[in-house]
C-alpha positions in Angstrom: -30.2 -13.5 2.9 -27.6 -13.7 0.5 -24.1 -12.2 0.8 -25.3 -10.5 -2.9 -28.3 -9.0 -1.5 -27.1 -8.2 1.7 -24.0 -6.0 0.1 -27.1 -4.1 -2.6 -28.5 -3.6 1.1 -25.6 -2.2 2.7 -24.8 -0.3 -0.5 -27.9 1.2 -1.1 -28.0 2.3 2.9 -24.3 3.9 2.2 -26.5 7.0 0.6 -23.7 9.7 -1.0 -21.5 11.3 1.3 -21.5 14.4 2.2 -19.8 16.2 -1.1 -19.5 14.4 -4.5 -18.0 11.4 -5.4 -15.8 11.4 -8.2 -16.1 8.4 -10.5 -13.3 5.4 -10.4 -12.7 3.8 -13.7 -12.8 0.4 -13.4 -9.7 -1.4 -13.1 -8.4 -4.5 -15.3 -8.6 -7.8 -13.8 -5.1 -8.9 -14.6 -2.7 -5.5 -14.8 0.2 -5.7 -17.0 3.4 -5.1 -15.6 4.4 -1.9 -16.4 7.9 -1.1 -17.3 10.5 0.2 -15.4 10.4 3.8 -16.9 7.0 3.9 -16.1 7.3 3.2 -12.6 10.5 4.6 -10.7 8.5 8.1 -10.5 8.4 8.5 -6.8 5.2 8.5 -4.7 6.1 11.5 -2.8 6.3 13.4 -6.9 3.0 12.4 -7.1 0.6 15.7 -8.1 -1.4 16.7 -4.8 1.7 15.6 -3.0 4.5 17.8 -1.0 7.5 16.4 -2.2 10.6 16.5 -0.1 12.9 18.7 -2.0 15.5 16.8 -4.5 18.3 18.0 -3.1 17.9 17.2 0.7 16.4 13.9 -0.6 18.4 12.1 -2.4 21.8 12.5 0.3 19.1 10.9 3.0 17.9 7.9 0.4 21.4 6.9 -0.6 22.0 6.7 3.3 19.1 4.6 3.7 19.6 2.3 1.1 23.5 2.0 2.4 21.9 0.7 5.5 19.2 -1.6 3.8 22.4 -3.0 1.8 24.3 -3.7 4.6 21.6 -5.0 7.1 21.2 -8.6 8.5 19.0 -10.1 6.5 16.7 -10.7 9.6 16.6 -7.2 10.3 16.0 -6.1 6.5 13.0 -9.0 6.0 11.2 -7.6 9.5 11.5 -3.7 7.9 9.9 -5.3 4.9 7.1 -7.2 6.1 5.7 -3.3 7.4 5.7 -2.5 3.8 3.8 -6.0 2.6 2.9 -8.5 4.5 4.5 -11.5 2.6 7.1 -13.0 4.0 8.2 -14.7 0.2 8.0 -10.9 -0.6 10.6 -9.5 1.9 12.7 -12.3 1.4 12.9 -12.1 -2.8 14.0 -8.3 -2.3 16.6 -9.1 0.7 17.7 -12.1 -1.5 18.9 -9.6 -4.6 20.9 -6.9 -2.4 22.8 -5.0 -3.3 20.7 -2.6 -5.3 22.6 0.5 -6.9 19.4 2.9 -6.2 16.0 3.6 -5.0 14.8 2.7 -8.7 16.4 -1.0 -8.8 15.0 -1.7 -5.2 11.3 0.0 -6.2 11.8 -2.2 -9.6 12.7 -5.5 -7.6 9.7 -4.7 -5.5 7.1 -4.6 -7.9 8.6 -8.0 -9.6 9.0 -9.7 -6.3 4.7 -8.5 -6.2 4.0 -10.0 -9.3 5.4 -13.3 -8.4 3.7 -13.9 -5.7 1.1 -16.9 -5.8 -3.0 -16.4 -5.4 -2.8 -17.8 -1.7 0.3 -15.2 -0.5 -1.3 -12.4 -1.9 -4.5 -13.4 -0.1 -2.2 -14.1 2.8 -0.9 -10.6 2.2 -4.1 -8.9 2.5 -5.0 -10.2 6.2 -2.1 -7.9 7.3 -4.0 -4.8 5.7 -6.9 -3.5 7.9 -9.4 -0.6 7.3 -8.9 2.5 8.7 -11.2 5.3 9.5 -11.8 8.5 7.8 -9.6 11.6 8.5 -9.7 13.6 12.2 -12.4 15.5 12.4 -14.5 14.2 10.0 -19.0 14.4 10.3 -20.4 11.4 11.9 -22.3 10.9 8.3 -18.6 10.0 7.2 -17.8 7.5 9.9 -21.3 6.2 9.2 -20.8 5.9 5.3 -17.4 4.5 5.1 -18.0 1.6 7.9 -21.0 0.7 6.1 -19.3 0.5 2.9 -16.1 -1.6 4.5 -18.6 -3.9 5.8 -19.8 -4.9 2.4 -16.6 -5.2 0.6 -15.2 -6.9 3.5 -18.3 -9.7 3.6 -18.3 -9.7 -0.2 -14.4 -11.0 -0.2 -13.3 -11.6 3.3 -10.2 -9.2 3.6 -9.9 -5.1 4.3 -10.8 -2.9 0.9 -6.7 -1.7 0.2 -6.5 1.3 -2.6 -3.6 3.2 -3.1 -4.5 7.1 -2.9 -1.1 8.7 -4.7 -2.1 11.4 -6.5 -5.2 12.7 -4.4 -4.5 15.2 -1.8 -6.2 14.1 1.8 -9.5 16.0 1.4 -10.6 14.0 -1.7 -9.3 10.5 0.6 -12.4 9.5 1.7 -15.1 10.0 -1.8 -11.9 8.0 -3.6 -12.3 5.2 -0.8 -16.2 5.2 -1.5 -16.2 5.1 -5.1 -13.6 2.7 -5.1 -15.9 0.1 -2.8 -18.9 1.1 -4.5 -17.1 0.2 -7.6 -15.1 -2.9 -6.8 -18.3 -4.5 -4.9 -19.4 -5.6 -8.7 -16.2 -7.6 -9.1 -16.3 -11.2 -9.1 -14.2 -12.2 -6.6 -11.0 -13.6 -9.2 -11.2 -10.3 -10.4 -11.2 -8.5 -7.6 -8.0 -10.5 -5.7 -6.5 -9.2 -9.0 -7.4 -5.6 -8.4 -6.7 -5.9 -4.9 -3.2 -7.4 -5.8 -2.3 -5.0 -7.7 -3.3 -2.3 -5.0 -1.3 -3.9 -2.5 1.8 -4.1 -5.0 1.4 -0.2 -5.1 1.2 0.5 -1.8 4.4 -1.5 -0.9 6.2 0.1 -3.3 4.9 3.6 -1.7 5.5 2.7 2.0 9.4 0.8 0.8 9.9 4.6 -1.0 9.5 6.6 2.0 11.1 4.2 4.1 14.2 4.3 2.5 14.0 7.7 1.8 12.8 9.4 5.7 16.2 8.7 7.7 14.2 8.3 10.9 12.4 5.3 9.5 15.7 3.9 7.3 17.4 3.8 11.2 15.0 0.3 11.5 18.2 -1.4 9.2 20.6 -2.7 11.1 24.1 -2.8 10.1 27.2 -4.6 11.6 28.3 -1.8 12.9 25.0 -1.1 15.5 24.5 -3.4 18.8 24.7 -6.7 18.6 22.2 -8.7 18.5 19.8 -6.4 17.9 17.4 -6.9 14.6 14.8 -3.9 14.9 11.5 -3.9 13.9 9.5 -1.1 11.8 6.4 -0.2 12.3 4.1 0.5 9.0 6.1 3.2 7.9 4.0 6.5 7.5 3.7 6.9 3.6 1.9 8.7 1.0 0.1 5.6 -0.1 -3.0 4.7 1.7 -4.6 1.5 2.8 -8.1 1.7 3.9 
């Protein structure tokens, strides 16, 4: 059976899921980059989101991006690489430090994203994996969302990534749905765009809050912390989703 036919199968077994699925426009193949105003709006500002209050967050970003200024290189690239997995990537936004605020570094980010070739972005997305619905979700939801990561991931050989900033967590999994139902038609140059572009989004979400939540910004190093020692971050926990 063809990988075609076998994703219509899989597809067409996914059913709906339990409540309805709102649409998801489809996305263009080769994204513009948008400009700078358009994109230093913090995920965490993002409607459906609690955002951490102005004035208690900006004191504990500036601190965090003091320490991703002054860390080892080493240290900053390995806090990176939790963000996106692209080594090129880390290294092109450790390379321009120092940045003067949470805008230049989310701006440097997404051009660092951009300029990455077709292979590291592919190279990228075997770092992402697919994660299950939320606790306490129905069986049916476990069923229909395995079913559905199945077929995107035999249609194009990595984990289906989508950035979900904007949608509060109880619309999480009919986004993730009608995302795969969507993307599934993509031919696959198309779709490494779209998934690109995804994965661009999400680093810049999971860099945000890890420069801005002082518990994860402690993974920099500085010269002044034990010698020696480079840290490593786990994915930091973020607004944006990969699933």
């Amino acid at each position: 059976m063809s990988n075609l036919s076998r994703s219509s199968e899989i597809r067409a077994s996914v059913g709906q899921p339990s409540r309805s699925i709102a649409s998801v426009a489809p996305q263009p193949s080769h994204p513009s980059r948008p400009s700078h105003s358009e994109e230093l709006t913090l995920s965490s500002e993002s409607p459906g989101r609690t955002a951490i209050p102005a004035q208690s967050r900006r004191p504990a970003t500036a601190a965090g991006l003091d320490r991703f200024n002054a860390a080892p290189a080493d240290a900053a690239e390995t806090a990176l690489l939790a963000c996106c997995g692209s080594l090129r990537w880390a290294r092109l936004i450790v390379g321009h430090r120092p940045y003067p605020d949470l805008g230049a570094l989310l701006a440097a980010a997404d051009e660092a994203a951009y300029d990455l070739s077709r292979d590291e972005v592919a190279d990228a997305l075997t770092g992402e994996s697919s994660a299950g619905p939320a606790e306490g979700a129905p069986a049916v939801a476990h069923t229909a969302l395995r079913a559905a990561h199945a077929a995107y991931e035999s249609s194009f050989g990595h984990a289906f990534v989508i950035c979900l900033d904007g949608f509060p967590p109880e619309e999480h999994l009919d986004q993730v749905l009608a995302g795969i139902r969507s993307r599934l038609g993509n031919e696959a140059e198309k779709e490494q765009a779209v998934a690109a572009d995804e994965l661009r989004r999400l680093a810049r979400g999971r860099l945000a809050h890890l420069v801005s939540d002082p518990q994860k910004a402690a993974v920099f190093t500085t010269s002044g912390d034990l010698a020696g020692h480079t840290g490593r971050a786990d994915r930091p926990d973020s607004p944006s989703v990969a699933v």
